[in-house]
C-alpha positions as CSV (number, residue, x, y, z in Angstrom):
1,X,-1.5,-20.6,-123.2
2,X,-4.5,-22.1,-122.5
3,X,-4.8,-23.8,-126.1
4,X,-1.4,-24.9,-125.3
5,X,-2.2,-26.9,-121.8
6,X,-5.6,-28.3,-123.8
7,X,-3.4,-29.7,-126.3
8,X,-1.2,-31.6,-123.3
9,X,-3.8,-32.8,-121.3
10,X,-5.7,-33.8,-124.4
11,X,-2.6,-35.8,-125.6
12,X,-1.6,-37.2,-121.7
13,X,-5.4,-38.2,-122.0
14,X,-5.4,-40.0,-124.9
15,X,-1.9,-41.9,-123.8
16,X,-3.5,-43.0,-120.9
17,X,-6.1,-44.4,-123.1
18,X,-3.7,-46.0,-125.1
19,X,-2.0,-47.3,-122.5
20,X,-4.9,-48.7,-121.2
21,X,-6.1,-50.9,-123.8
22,X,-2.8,-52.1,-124.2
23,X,-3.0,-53.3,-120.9
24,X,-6.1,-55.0,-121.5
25,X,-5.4,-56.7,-124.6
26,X,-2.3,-58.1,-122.8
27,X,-4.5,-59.1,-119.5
28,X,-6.7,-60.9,-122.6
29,X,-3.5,-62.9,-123.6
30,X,-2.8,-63.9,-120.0
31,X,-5.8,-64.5,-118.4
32,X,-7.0,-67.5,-120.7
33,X,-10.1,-69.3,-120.2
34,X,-9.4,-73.4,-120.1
35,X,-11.2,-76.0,-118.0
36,X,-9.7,-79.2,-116.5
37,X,-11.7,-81.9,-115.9
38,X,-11.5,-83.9,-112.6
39,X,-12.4,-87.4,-112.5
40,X,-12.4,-89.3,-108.7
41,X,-12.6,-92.6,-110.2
42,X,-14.9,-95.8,-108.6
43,X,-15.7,-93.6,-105.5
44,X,-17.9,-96.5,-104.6
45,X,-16.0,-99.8,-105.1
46,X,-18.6,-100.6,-108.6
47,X,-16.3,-98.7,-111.0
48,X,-18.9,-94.8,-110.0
49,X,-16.8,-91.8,-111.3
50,X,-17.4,-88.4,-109.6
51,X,-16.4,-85.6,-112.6
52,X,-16.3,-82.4,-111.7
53,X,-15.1,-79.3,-114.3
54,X,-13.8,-76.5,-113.5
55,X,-13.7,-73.6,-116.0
56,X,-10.3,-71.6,-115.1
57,X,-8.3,-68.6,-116.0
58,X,-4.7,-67.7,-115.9
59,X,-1.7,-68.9,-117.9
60,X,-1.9,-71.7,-120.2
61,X,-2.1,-74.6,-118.1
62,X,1.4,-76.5,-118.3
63,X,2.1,-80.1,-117.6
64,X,3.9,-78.8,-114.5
65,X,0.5,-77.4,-113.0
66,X,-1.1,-80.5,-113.5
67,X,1.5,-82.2,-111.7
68,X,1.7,-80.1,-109.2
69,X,-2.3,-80.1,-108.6
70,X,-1.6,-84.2,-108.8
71,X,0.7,-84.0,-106.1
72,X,-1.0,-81.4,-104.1
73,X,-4.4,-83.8,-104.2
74,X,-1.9,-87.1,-103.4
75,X,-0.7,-84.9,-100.3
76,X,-4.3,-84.4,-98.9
77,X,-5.2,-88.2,-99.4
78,X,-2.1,-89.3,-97.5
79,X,-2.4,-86.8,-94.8
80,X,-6.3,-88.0,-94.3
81,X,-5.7,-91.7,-95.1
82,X,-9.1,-93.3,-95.3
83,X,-10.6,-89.9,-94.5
84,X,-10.8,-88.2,-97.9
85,X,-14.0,-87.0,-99.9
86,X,-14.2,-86.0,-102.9
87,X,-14.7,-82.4,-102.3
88,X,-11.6,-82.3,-100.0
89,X,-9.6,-83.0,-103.4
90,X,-11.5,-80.7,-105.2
91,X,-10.7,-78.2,-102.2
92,X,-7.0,-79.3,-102.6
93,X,-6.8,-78.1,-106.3
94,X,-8.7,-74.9,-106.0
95,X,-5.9,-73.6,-103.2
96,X,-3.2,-75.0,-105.4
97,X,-4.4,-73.3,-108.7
98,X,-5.3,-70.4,-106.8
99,X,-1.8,-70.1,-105.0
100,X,-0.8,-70.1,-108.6
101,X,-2.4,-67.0,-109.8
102,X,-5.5,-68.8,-111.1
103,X,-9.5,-68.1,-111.2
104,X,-11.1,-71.1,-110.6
105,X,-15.0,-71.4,-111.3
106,X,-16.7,-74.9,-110.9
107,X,-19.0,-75.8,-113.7
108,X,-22.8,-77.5,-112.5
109,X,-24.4,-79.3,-115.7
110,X,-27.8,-77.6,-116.0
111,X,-29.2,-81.5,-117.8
112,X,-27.7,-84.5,-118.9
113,X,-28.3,-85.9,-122.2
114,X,-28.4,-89.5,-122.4
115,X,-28.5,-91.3,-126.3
């Protein structure tokens, strides 16, 4: 008998294991690392662009999340007409991608290389 239950809980064990990796392989699939680039362009009225990366993971990113985090950053300048920063958009598209089902990491340069 207790071969018998050793056997079971050996096979339930392994299933579970199984089962497991299965689930991570397909969490692998769906949480895809991409990174979108923003770019708030002539911040300063001499043609300065602020860009900013963000490294993200979710679903692949469709032209209907980019529009969407377009929009959601057009809504936040309208609302704060004349009032907007730069990091307020950024802001903007981390809650949007995030309300999504996204990870959102923002991406510092460590140097810059100039040639």
């Amino acid at each position: 008998m207790e071969i018998a239950w050793l056997v079971i809980h050996v096979m339930i064990r392994l299933e579970t294991r199984v089962s497991s990796l299965n689930f991570r392989k397909e969490m692998v699939n769906i949480m895809r690392e991409q990174y979108i680039k923003f770019v708030d362009e002539d911040v300063d009225g001499c043609g300065t662009d602020v860009v900013s990366m963000a490294k993200v993971y979710g679903n692949e990113i469709t032209v209907g999340t980019v529009d969407r985090i377009k929009d959601a950053i057009s809504n936040y300048k309208s609302e704060n007409e004349g009032e907007w920063d730069t990091d307020g958009c950024l802001d903007v598209a981390t809650q949007q991608l995030k309300a999504e089902g996204y990870e959102v990491y923002w991406v510092n340069e460590n140097a810059e290389i100039c040639f």
